[in-house]
C-alpha positions as a LaTeX table, in Angstrom:
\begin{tabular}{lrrr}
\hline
Residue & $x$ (\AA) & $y$ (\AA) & $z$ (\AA) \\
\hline
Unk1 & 83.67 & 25.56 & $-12.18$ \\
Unk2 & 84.71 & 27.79 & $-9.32$ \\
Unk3 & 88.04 & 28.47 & $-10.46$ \\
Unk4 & 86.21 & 29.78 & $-14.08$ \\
Unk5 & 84.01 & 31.60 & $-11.64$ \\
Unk6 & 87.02 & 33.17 & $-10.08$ \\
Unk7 & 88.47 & 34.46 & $-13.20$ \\
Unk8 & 84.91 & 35.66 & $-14.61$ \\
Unk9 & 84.64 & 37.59 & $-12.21$ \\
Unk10 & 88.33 & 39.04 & $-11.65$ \\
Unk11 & 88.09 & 39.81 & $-15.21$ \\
Unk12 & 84.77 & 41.68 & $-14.67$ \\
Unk13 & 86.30 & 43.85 & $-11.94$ \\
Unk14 & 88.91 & 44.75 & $-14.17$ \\
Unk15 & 86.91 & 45.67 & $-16.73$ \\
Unk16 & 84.83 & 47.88 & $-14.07$ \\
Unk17 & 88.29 & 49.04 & $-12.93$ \\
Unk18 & 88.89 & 50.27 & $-16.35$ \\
Unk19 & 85.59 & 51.76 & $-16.96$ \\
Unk20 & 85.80 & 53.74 & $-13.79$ \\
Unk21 & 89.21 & 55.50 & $-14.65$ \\
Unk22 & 87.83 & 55.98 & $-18.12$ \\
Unk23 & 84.96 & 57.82 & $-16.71$ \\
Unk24 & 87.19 & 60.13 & $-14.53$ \\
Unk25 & 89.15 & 61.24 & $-16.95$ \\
Unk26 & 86.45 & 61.94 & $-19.06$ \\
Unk27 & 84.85 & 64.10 & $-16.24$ \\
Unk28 & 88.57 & 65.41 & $-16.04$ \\
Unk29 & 88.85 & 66.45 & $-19.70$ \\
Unk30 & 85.14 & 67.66 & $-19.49$ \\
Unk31 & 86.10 & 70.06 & $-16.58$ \\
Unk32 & 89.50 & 70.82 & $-18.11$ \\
Unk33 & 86.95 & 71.79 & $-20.97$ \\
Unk34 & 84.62 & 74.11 & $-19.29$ \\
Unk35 & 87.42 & 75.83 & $-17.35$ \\
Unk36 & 89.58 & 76.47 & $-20.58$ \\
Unk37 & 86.13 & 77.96 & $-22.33$ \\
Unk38 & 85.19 & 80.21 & $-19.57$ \\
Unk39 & 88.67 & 82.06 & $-19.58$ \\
Unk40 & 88.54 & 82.75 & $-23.64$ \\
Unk41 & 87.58 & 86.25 & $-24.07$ \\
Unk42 & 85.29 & 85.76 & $-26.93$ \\
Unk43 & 83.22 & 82.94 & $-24.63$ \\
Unk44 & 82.98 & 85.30 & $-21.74$ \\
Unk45 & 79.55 & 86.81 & $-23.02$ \\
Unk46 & 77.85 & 83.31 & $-22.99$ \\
Unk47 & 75.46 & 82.71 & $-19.81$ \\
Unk48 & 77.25 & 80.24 & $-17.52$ \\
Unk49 & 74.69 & 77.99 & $-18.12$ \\
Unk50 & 75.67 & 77.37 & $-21.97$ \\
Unk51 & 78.83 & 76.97 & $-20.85$ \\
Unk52 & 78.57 & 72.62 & $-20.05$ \\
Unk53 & 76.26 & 72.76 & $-23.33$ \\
Unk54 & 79.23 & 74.44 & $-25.71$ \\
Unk55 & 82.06 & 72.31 & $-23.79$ \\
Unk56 & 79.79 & 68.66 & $-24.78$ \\
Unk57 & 79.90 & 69.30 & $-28.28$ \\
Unk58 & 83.64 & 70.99 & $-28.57$ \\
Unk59 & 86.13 & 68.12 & $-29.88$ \\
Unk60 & 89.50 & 67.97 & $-29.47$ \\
Unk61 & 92.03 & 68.30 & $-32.88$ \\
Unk62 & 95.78 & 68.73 & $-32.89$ \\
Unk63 & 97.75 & 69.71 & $-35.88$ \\
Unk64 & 101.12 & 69.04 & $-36.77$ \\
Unk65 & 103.74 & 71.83 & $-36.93$ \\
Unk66 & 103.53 & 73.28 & $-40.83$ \\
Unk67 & 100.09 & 71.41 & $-41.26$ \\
Unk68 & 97.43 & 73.84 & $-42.85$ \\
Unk69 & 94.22 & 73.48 & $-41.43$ \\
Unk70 & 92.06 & 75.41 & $-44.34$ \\
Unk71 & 92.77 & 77.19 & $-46.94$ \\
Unk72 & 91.30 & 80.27 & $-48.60$ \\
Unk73 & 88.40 & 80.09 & $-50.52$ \\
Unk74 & 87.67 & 76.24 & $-49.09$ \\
Unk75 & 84.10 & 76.00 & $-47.79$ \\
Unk76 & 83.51 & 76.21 & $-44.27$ \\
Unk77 & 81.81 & 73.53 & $-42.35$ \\
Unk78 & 84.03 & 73.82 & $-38.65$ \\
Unk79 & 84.77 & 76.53 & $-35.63$ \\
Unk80 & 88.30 & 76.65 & $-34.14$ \\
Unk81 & 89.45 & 77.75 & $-30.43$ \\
Unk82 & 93.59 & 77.52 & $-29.95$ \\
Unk83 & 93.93 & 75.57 & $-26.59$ \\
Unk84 & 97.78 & 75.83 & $-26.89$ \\
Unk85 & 100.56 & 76.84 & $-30.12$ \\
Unk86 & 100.41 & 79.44 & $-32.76$ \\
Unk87 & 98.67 & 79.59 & $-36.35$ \\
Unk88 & 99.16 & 82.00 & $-38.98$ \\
Unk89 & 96.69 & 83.57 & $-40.66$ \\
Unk90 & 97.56 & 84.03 & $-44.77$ \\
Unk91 & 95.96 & 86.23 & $-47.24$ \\
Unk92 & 96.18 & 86.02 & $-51.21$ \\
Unk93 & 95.52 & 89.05 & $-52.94$ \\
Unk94 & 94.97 & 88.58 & $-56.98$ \\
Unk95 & 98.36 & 87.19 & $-58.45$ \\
Unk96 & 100.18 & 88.12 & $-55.60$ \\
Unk97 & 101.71 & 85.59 & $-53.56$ \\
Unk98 & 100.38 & 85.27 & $-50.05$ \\
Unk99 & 100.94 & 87.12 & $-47.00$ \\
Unk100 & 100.93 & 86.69 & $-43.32$ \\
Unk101 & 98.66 & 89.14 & $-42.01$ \\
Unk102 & 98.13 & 87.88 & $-38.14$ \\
Unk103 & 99.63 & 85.37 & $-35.50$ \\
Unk104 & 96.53 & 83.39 & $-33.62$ \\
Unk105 & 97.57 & 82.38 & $-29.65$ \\
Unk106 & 96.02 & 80.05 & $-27.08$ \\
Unk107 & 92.40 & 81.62 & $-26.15$ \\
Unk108 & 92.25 & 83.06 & $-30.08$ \\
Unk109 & 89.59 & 81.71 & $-32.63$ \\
Unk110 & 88.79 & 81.17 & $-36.28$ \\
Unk111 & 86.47 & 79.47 & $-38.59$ \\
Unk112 & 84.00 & 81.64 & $-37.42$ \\
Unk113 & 82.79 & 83.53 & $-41.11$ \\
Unk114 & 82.11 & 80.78 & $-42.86$ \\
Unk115 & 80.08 & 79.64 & $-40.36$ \\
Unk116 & 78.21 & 82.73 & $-39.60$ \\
Unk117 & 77.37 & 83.75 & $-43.38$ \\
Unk118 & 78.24 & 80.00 & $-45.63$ \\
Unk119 & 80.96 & 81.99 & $-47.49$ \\
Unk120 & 83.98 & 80.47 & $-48.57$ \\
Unk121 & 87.02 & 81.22 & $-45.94$ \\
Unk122 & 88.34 & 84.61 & $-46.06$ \\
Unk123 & 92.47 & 83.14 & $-45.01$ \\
Unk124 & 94.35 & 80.22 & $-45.35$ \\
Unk125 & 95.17 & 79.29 & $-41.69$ \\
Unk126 & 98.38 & 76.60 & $-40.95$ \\
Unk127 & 99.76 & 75.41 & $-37.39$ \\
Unk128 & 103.21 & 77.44 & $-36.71$ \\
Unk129 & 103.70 & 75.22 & $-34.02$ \\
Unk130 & 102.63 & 71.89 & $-32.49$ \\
Unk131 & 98.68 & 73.37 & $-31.94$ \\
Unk132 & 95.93 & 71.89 & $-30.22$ \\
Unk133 & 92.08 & 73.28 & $-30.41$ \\
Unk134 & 88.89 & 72.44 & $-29.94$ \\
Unk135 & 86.58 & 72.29 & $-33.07$ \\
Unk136 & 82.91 & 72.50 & $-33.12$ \\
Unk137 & 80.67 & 72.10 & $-36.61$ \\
Unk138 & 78.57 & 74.00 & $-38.37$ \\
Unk139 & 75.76 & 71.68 & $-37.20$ \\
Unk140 & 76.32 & 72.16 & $-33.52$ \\
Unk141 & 77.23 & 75.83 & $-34.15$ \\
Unk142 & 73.93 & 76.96 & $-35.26$ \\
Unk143 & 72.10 & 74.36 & $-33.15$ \\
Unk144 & 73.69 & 75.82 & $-30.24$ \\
Unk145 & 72.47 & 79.47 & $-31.51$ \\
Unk146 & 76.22 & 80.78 & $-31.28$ \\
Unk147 & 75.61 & 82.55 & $-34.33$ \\
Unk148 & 72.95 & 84.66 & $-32.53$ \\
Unk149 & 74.87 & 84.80 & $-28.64$ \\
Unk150 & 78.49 & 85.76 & $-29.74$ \\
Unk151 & 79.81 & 88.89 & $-31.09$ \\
Unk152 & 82.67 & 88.79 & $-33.54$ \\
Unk153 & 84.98 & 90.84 & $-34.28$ \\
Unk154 & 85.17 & 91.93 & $-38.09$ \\
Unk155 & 88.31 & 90.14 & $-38.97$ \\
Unk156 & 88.78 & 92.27 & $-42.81$ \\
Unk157 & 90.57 & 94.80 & $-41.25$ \\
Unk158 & 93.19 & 92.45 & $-40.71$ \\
Unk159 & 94.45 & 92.43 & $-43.90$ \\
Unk160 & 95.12 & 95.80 & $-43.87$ \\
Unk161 & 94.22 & 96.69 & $-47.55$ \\
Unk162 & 95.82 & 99.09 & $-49.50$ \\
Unk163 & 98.62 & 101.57 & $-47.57$ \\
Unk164 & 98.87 & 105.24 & $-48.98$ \\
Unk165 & 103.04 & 104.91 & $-49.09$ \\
Unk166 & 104.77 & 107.88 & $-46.87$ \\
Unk167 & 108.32 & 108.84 & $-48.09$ \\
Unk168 & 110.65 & 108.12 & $-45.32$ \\
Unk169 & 114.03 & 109.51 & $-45.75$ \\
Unk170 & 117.58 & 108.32 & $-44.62$ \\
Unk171 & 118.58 & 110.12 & $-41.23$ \\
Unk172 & 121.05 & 113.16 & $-41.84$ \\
Unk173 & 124.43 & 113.75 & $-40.65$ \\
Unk174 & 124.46 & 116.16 & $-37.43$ \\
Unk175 & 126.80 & 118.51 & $-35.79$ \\
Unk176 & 126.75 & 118.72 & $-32.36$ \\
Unk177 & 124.97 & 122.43 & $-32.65$ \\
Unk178 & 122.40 & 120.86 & $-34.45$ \\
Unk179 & 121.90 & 117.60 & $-32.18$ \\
Unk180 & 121.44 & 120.03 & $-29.38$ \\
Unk181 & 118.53 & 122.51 & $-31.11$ \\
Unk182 & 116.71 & 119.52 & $-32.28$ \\
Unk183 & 116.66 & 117.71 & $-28.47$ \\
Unk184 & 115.96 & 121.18 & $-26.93$ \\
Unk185 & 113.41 & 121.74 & $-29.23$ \\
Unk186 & 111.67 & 118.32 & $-28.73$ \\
Unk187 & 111.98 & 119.31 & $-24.73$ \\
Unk188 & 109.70 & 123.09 & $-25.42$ \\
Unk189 & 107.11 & 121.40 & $-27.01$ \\
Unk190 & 104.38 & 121.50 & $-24.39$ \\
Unk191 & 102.25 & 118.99 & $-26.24$ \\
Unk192 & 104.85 & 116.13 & $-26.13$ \\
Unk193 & 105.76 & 117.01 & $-23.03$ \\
Unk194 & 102.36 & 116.75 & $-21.90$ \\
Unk195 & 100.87 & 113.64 & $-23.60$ \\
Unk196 & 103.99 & 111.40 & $-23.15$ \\
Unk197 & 107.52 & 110.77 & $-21.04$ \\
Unk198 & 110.13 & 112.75 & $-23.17$ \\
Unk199 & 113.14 & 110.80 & $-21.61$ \\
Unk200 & 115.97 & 111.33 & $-22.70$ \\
Unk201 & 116.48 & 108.05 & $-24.29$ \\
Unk202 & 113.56 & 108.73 & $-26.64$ \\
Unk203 & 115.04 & 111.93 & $-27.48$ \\
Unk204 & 117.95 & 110.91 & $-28.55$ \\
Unk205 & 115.75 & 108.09 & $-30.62$ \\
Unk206 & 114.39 & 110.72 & $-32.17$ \\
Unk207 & 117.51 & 113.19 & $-32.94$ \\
Unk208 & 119.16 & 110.11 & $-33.77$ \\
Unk209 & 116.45 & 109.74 & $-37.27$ \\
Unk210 & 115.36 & 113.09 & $-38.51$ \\
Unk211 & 116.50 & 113.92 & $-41.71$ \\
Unk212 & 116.90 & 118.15 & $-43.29$ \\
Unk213 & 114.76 & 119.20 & $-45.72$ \\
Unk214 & 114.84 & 122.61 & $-47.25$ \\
Unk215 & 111.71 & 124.79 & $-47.01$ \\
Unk216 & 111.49 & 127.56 & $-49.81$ \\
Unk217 & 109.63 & 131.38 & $-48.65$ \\
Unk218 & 105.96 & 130.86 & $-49.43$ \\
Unk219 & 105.59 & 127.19 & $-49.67$ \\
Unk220 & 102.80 & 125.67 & $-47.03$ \\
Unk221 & 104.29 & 123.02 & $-45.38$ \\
Unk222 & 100.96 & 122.19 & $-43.68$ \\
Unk223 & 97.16 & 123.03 & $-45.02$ \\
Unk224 & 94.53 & 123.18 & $-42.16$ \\
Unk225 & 92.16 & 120.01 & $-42.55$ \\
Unk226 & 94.56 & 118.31 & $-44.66$ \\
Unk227 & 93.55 & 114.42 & $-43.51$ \\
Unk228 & 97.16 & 113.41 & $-44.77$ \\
Unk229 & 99.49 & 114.34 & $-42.17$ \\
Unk230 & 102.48 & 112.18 & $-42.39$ \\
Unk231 & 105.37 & 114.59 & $-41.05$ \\
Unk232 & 106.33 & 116.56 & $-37.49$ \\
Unk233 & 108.78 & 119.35 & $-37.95$ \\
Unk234 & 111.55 & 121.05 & $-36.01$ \\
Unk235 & 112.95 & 124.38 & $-37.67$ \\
Unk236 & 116.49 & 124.63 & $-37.79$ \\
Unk237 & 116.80 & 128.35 & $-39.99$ \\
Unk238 & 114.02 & 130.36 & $-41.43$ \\
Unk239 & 110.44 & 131.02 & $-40.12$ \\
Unk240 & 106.88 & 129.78 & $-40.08$ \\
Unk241 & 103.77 & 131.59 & $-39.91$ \\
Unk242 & 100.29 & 129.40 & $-38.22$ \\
Unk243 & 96.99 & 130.51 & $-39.96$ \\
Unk244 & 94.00 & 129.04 & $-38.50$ \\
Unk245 & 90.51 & 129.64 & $-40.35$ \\
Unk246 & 88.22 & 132.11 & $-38.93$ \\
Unk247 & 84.46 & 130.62 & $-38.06$ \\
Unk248 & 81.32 & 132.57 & $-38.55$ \\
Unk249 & 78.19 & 132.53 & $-36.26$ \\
Unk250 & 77.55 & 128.71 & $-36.61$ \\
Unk251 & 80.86 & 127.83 & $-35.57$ \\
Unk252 & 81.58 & 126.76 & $-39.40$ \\
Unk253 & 85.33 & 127.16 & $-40.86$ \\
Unk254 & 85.00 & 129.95 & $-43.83$ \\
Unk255 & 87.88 & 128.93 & $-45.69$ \\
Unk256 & 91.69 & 129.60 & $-46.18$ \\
Unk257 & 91.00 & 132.98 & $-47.60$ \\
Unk258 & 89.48 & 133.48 & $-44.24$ \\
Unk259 & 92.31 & 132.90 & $-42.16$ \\
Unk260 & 93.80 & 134.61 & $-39.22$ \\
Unk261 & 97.62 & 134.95 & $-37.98$ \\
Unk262 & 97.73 & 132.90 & $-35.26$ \\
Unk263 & 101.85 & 132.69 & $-34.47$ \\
Unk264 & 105.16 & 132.66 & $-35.64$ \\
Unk265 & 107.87 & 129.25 & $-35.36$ \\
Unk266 & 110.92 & 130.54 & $-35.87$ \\
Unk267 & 114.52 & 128.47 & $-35.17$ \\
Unk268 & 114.15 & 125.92 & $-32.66$ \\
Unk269 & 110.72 & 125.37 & $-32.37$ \\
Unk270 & 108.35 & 122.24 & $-33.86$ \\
Unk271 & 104.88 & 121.82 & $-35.16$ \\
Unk272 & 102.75 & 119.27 & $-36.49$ \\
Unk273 & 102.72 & 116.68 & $-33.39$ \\
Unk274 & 99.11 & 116.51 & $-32.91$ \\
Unk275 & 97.89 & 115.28 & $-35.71$ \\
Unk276 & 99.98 & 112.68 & $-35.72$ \\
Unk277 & 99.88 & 111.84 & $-32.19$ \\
Unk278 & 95.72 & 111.48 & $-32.48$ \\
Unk279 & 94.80 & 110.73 & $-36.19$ \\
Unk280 & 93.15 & 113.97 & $-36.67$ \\
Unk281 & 93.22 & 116.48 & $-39.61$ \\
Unk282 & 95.92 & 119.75 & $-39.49$ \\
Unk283 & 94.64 & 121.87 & $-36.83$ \\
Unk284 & 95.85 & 125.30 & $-38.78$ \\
Unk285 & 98.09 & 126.06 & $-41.68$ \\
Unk286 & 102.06 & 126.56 & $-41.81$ \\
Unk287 & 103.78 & 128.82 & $-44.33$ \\
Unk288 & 107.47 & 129.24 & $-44.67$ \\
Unk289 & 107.93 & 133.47 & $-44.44$ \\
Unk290 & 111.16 & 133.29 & $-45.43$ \\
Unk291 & 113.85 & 129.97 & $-46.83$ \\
Unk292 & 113.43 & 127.74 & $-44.60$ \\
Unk293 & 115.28 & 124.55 & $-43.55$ \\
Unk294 & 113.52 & 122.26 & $-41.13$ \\
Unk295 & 114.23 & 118.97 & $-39.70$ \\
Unk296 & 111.52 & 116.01 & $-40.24$ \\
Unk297 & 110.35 & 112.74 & $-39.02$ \\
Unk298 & 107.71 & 110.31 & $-40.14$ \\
Unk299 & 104.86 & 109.39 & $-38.63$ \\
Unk300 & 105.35 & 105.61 & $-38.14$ \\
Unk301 & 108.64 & 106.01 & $-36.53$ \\
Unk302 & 107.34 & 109.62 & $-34.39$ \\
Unk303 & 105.04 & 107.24 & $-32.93$ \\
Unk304 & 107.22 & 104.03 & $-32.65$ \\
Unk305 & 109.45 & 106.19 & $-30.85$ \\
Unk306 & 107.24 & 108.24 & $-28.48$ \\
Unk307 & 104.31 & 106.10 & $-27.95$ \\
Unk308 & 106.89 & 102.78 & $-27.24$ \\
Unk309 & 106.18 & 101.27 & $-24.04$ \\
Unk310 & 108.10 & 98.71 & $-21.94$ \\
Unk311 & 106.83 & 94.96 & $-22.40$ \\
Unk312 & 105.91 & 94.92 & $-18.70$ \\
Unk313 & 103.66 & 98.07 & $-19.04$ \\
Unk314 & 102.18 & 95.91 & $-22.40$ \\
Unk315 & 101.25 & 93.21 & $-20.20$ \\
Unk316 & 99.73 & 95.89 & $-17.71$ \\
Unk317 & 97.30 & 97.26 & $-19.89$ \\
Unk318 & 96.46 & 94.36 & $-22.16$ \\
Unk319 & 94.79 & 93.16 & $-17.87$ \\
Unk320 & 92.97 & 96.16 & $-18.21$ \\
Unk321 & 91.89 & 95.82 & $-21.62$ \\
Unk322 & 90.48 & 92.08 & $-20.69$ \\
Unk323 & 88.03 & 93.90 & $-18.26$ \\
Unk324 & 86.67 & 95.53 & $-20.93$ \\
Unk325 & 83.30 & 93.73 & $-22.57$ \\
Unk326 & 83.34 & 95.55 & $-25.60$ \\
Unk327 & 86.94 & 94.69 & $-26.52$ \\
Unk328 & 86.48 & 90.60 & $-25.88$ \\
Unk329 & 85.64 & 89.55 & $-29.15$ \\
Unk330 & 89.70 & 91.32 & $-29.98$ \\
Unk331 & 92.41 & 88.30 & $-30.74$ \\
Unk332 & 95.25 & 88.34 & $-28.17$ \\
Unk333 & 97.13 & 90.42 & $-31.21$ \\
Unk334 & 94.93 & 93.11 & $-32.23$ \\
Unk335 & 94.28 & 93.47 & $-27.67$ \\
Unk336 & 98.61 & 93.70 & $-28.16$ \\
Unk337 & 98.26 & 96.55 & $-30.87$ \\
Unk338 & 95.59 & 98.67 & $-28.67$ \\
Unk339 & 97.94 & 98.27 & $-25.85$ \\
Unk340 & 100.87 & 99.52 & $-27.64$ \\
Unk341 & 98.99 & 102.66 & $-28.79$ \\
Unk342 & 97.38 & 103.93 & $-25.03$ \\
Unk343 & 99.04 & 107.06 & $-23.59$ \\
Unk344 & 98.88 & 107.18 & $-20.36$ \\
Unk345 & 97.39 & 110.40 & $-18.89$ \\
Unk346 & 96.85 & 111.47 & $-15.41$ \\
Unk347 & 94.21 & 114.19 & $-14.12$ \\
Unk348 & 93.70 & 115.93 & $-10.75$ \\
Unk349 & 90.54 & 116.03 & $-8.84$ \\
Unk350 & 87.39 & 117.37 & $-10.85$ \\
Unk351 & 89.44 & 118.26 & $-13.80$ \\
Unk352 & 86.93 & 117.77 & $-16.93$ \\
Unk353 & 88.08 & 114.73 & $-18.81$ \\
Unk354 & 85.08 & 115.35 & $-21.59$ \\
Unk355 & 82.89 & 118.01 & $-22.09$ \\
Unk356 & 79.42 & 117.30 & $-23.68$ \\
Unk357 & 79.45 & 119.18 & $-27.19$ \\
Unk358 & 83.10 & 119.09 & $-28.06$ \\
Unk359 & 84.31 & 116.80 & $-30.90$ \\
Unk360 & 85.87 & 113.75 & $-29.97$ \\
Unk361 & 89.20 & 112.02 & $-30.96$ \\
Unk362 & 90.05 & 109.60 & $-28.11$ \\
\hline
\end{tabular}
């Protein structure tokens, strides 16, 4: 009878044994939880004391390399948070086949739409590599009120929609002569040299791509206001007039007929940087005075080139950009692409940065 007793009770202090470590690395995983959530962006806004609430109902789900976790059009019924791997985010478009229109990282979400609004999903997403998240449903979602606490980010303009296409030509041959008036012309320009670092590597970037294009006497190569400006310019023969339109009392443009003489561009100078540099309509109009032939570069590759900056300054400003409340709901991705598009601008002691009254465009 003792020795049953004995092994009663060795197996009970096993089994407490057992239970014990089970607890601790629940309270392990549960921490492990709570510190994961309160480093995702999109979680930051929540009071700390939702934070244990959220991190009780998230469960864990891993998905196999290639496995799709929904698809487009499914119903919704589950929120996602990437603890670790990469998704892809798929969009079908009528007939056409899909499309990958995003890459989801650790501390990225989804799920969230059909959730917030019971709509079908809006993407088919699929594990690109091993990927673990946590999940939490519908249920628990709106019980929790995260459909009222968090702010997200309106995911359609991932897709991209519709592109107007830009005609991008194949670079021209160059002479020497003309490799030199094309990098001499990009070092004049006080705008470019202003707003970004005109090394010389980016120069030659640019000289490197430019293709001719002949400009006939009389043609407008730019209209002021025009919204589509796809092209900056560097004259290599001929001459350019600038028009701007005069303004009457109100400060209102009056028109093209209207316009004043504002300069001349004649070989080896440039125009039309601005507009691409800040997404802003033509500033004046430019009209060949006499045949022309100009050099010309796109916009996409004007700013790939000039805007490009090092992975390490990426990283820099994508800190910054965390810091910034009204950007958390961003994926890691779209915080990359605003990264990649700062300039970095300096100002001296009490220089005006804004002035109250002025249109913006930054």
């Amino acid at each position: 009878l003792l020795a049953a007793m004995g092994v009663c009770g060795g197996k009970q202090e096993e089994r407490a044994a057992r239970d014990k470590k089970r607890a601790q690395e629940e309270n392990r995983g549960y921490h492990e939880t709570m510190h994961f959530l309160a480093e995702v962006p999109l979680l930051k806004r929540l009071p700390k004391d939702q934070h244990p609430l959220l991190a009780a109902e998230c469960i864990p789900q891993d998905f196999k390399a290639g496995q799709v976790i929904f698809s487009q059009g499914d119903m919704g019924s589950e929120f996602f948070v990437i603890r670790s791997g990469e998704a892809s985010v798929s969009i079908a478009e009528g007939d056409a086949p899909p499309r990958k229109v995003a890459t989801l990282r650790a501390g990225d979400y989804f799920g969230e739409h059909a959730l917030l609004r019971d709509e079908p999903r809006l993407a088919t997403i699929a594990a690109e590599t091993a990927l673990q998240t946590f999940k939490i449903t519908q249920e628990k979602f709106r019980e929790l009120g995260l459909h009222e606490k968090l702010h997200f980010a309106n995911r359609k303009a991932v897709g991209g929609g519709g592109r107007r296409q830009v005609e991008v030509k194949s670079p021209t041959t160059k002479s020497d002569a003309e490799r030199t008036l094309i990098a001499q012309a990009l070092s004049k320009n006080q705008n470019l040299q202003t707003m970004v670092s005109l090394d010389e590597t980016r120069v030659k970037q640019m000289t490197e791509i430019v293709w001719k294009e002949v400009v006939p006497k009389g043609k407008e190569i730019i209209t002021e206001g025009d919204l589509v400006a796809d092209y900056f310019y560097i004259v290599q023969e001929g001459s350019f007039e600038i028009f701007v339109s005069e303004q009457d009392e109100a400060g209102n443009a009056q028109g093209p007929e209207q316009s004043k003489y504002v300069s001349t561009v004649n070989r080896g100078g440039s125009f039309g940087e601005l507009a691409l540099l800040y997404l802003v309509p033509r500033a004046a109009t430019v009209k060949a005075v006499a045949d022309s032939t100009v050099w010309v570069i796109d916009r996409m590759n004007f700013k790939n080139i000039l805007m490009k900056v090092s992975e390490e300054k990426i990283r820099e400003y994508m800190k910054y950009l965390d810091r910034v409340e009204l950007l958390g709901p961003l994926l890691a991705e779209e915080k990359r692409a605003v990264a990649q598009a700062l300039v970095e601008m300096h100002f001296t002691k009490e220089e005006v940065i804004l002035q109250q009254g002025e249109p913006g465009s930054t």
